[in-house]
VMD Tcl script that draws the C-alpha trace (Angstrom):
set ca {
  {13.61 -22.15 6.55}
  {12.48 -18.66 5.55}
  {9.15 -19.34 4.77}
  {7.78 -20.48 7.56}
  {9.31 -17.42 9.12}
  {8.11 -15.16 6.88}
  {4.48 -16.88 7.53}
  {5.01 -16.65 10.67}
  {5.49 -12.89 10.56}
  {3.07 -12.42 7.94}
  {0.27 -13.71 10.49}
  {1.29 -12.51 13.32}
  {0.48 -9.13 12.01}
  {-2.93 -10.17 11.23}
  {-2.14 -10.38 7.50}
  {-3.53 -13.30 5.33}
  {-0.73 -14.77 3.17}
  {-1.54 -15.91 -0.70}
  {0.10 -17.75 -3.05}
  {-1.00 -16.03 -6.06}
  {0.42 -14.46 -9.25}
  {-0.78 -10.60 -10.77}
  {-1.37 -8.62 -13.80}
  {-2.49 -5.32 -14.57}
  {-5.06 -4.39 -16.85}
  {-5.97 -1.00 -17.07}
  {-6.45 0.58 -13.54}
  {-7.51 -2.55 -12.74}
  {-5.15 -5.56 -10.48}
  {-6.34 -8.71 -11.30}
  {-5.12 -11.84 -8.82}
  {-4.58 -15.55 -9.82}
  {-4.63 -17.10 -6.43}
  {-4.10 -21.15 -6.09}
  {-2.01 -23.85 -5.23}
  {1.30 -24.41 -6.05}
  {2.18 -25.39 -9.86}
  {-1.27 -24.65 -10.86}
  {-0.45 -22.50 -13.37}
  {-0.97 -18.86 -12.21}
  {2.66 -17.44 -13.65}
  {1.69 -18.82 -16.88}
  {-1.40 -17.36 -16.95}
  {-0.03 -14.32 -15.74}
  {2.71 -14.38 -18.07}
  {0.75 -15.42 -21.29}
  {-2.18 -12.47 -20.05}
  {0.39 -9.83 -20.39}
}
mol new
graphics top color blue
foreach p $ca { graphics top sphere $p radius 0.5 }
foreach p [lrange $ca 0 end-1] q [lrange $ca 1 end] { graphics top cylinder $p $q radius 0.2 }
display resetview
């Protein structure tokens, strides 16, 4: 029930939701942005 709501309020205010996962390297943020149980907090997790 709270994501749709929090969708909801994340478009409304003209804001593009992503389902994504994030490291830092550096200075540098580097997104892993795809669908759901691809992999992106492994990724993330074995990058770090």
């Amino acid at each position: 029930m709270l994501e749709p709501l929090a969708l909801f309020l994340v478009s409304h205010n003209r804001r593009i939701p992503i389902h994504a996962s994030a490291i830092r390297a550096g200075e540098t943020a580097i997104l892993f942005a795809e669908r759901s149980g691809a992999g992106k907090s492994s990724l993330a997790l074995a990058a770090d």
